[in-house]
C-alpha positions as CSV (number, residue, x, y, z in Angstrom):
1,X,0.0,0.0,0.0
2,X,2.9,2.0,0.8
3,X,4.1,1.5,-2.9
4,X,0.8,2.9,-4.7
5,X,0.5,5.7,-1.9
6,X,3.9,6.5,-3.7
7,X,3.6,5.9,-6.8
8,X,0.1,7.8,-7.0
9,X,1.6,10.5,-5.3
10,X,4.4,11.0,-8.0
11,X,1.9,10.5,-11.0
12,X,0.0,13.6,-9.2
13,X,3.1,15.7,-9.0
14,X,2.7,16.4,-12.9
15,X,-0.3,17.2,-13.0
16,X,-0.1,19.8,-9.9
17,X,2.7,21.3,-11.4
18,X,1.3,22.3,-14.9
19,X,-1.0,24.0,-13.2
20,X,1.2,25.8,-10.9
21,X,3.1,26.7,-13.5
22,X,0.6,27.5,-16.1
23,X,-0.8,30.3,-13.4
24,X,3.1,31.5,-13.3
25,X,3.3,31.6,-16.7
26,X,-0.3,33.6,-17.0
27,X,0.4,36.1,-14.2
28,X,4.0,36.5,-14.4
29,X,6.1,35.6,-17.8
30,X,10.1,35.8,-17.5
31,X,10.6,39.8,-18.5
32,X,13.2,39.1,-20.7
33,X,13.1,37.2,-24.3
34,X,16.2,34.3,-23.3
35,X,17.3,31.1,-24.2
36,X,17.2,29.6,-20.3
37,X,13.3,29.9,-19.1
38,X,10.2,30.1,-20.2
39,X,8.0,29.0,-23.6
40,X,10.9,29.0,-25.6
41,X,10.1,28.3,-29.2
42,X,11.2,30.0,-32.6
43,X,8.0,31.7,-32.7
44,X,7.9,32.9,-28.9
45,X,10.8,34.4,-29.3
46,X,10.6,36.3,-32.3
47,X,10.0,39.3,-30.0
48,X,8.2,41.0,-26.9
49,X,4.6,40.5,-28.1
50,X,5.1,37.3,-29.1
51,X,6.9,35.9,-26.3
52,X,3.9,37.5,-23.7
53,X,0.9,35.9,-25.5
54,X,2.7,32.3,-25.9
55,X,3.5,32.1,-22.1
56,X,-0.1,34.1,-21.3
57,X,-1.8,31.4,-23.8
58,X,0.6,28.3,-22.9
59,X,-0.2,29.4,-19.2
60,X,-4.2,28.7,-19.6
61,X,-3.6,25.4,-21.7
62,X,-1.7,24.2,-19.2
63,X,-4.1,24.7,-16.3
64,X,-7.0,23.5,-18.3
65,X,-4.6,20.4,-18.6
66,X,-3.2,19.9,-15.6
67,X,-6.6,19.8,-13.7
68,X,-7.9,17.3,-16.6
69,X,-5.3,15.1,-16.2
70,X,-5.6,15.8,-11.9
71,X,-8.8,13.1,-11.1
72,X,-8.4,11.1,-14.2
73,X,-4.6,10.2,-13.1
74,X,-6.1,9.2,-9.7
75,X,-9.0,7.5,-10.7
76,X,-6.6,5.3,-12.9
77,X,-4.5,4.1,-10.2
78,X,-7.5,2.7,-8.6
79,X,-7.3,-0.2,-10.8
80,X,-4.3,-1.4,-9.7
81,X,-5.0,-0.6,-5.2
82,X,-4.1,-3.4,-3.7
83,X,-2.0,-5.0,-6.1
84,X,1.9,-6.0,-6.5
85,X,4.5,-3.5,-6.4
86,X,5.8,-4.7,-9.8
87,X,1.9,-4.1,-11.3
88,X,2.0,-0.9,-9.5
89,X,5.0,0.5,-11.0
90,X,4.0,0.0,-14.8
91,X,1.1,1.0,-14.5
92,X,2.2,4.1,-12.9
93,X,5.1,4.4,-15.4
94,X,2.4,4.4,-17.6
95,X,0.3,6.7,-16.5
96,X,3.0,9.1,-16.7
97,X,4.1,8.2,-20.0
98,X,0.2,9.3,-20.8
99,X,0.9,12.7,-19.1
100,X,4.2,13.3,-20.5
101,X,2.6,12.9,-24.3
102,X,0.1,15.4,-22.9
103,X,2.4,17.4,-21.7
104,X,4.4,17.6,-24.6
105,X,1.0,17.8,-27.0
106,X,0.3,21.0,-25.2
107,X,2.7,23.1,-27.3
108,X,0.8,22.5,-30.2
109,X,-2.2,25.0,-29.4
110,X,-0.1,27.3,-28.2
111,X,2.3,27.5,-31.5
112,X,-1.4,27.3,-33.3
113,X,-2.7,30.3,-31.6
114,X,0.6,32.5,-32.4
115,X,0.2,31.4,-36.2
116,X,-3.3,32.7,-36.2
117,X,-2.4,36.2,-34.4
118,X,0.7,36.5,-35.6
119,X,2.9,37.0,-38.7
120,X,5.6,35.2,-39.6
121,X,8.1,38.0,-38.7
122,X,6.1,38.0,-35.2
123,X,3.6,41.1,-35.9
124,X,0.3,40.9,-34.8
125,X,-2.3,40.2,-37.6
126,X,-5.5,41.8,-37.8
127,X,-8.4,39.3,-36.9
């Protein structure tokens, strides 16, 4: 029991922390375009404007994600409550696997929603 306890909690931690850091992202983007933090893509970057509506945009996805993921990631490890450490553990890796493919899916609305307000040289188009 111990096992799931710690599994579950470390297939939670991904979820928890896409939406912590979608709010960050939201409320408080790094100030400066760089190559170290942030939603760092070509189109991001191409300057200011850019670069605040990605992480402002990316922010929201990743909330709405991360508390989809939240119950549905704890509801799957249900299945496997009570069972052997070694059907515990890939299941979980699973699970996580799942959220990582998420996770990594969730650029592509963002880099959608800069190609329909934005240019390719990174100015704002008229809608």
């Amino acid at each position: 029991m111990t096992f799931w306890i710690f599994i579950t909690a470390m297939e939670l931690l991904l979820p928890l922390v896409m939406i912590v850091i979608g709010n960050l992202l939201k409320k408080k983007p790094p100030q400066k375009i760089n190559n170290l933090a942030g939603y760092r893509t070509t189109m991001s970057m191409k300057n200011k404007d850019t670069w605040e509506f990605a992480h402002h945009h990316c922010g929201k996805v990743w909330q709405i994600v991360g508390f989809c993921m939240l119950v549905p990631s704890f509801v799957a490890m249900l299945a496997v409550l009570g069972k052997g450490t070694d059907t515990v553990g890939m299941f979980g890796t699973l699970v996580i696997t799942v959220q990582m493919v998420i996770l990594i899916g969730s650029i592509i609305p963002t880099e959608l929603a800069l190609r329909k307000h934005f240019d390719k040289e990174g100015k704002r188009l008229q809608l």
